[in-house]
N, C-alpha and C positions, 0 to 999 in steps of 0.2 A: 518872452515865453521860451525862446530856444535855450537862452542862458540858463531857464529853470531846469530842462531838460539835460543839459549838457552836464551842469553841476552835480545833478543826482543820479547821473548814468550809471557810473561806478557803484555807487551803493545798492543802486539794484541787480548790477551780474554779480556782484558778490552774497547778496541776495538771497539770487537766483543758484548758485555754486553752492552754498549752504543747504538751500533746500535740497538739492538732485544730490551733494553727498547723505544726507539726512534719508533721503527714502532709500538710497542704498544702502546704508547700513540696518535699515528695517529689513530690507529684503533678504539680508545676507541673514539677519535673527529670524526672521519667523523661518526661510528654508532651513536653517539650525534646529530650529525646533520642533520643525515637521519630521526631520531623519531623527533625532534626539529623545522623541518626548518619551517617557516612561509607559509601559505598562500600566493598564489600570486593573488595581489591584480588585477582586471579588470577596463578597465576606456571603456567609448564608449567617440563618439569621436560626436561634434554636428556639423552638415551641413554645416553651412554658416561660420564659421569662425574656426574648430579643434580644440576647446577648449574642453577639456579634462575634463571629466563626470565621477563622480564615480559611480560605479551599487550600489542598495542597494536589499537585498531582502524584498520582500512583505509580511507580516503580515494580510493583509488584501485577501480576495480570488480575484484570475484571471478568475472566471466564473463568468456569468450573474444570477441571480436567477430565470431568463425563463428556461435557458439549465439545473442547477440543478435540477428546478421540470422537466421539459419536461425524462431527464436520470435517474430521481427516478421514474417516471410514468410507463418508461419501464421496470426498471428492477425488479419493483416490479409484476409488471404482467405475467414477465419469471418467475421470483424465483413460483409463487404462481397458474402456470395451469399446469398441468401434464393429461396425462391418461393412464391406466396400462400398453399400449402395450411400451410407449416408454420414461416408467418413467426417467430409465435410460441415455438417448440420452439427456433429458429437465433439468434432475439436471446437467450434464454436461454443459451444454447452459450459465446454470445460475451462473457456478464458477466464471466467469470475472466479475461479479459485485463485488465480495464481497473481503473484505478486508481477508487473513491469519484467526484471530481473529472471525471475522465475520463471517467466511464459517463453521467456526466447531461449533461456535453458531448454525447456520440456519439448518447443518445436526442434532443435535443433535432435535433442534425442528419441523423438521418435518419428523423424523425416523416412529413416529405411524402414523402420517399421509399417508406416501409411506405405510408402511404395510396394512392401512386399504384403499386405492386404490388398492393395489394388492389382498386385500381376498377379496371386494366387485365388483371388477371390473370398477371401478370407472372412469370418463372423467372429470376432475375438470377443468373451464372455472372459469377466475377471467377478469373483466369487471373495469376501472375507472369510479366512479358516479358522480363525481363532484370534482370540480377544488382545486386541491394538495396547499397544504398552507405549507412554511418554518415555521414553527412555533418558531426557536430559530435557531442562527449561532453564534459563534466566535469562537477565540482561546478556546484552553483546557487546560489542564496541561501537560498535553505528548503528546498532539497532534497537529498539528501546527494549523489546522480550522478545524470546524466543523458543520453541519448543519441537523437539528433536521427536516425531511418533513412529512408532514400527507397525508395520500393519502384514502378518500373513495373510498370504493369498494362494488362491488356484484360478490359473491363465485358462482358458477354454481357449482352443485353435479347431476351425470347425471348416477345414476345405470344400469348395465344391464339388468335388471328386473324387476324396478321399475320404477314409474314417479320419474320426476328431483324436485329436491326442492334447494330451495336458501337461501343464509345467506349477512348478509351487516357486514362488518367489517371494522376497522378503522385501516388503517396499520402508522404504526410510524416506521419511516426509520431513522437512525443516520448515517449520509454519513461524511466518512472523508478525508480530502486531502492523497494521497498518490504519489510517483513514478510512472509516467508514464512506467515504465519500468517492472511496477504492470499491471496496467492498464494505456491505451492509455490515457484517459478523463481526468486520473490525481486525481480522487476519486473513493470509493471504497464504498460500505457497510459496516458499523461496528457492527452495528444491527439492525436486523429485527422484528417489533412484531407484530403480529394481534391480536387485539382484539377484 
């Protein structure tokens, strides 16, 4: 019995060696074709006859340029009234406009701003004067669309101890498509300027 053993030893680590290179190279293909596999492609299907439609995606934007300016109109009027008691509660308000990118733009440009609302005691009112103009859209280079909106305005400054006085400024808004999963609307603020 050991003679059987001994004789057929070798045939089974070699066997054995077979097998264990054998699920290695499984394992080396299936993680190949876990990183590798393709896309799976979408077709929609047309009405009247199930002939079979490939989806393509769009280059060009799925908004109107009404709802653009009408969603820049807004949100530049959030981003831009505050007053000291609830500065806090209003730049919150204003996060869902803006892109990642954009948001730490706009905190950084209006940090003196909040400071000098807070030591003067400030109600800052911002008003639309007149009708918002895209002044440039398309692609970008990193960015799938983009649209460049001009929005006048009138700044309300309304001290606590002094009469109010006003300023007219021209805000340049650069909104770009994002992730609704960003934002519902599907754009976002990229930057903000007043001038």
């Amino acid at each position: 019995m050991n003679h059987y053993y001994r004789y057929y030893l070798h045939h089974v680590i070699i066997g054995l060696i077979i097998a264990i290179m054998m699920m290695m190279a499984m394992v080396v293909y299936l993680l190949h074709q876990m990183q590798n596999r393709p896309l799976p492609v979408f077709f929609a299907l047309q009405a009247n006859d199930n002939q079979r439609l490939q989806l393509h995606s769009y280059t060009v934007p799925n908004l109107l340029p009404s709802t653009i300016l009408h969603w820049a109109s807004k949100a530049a009027t959030v981003a831009s009234t505050y007053d000291f008691n609830n500065y806090n509660n209003q730049l919150a308000a204003t996060r869902p406009y803006f892109t990642p990118a954009g948001w730490d733009n706009y905190l950084q440009s209006v940090a003196d701003l909040i400071n000098t609302i807070k030591a003067n005691k400030l109600i800052v009112n911002s008003v639309v004067t007149g009708t918002p103009v895209i002044s440039n859209q398309g692609p970008l280079p990193d960015i799938d669309y983009a649209w460049q909106v001009q929005i006048p305005f009138l700044v309300s400054y309304q001290p606590a101890s002094a009469p109010p006085y006003q300023r007219s400024y021209l805000v340049v808004l650069t909104i770009v498509k994002v992730p609704t999963t960003t934002n519902p609307q599907g754009i976002g603020i990229d930057q903000f300027v007043m001038d």
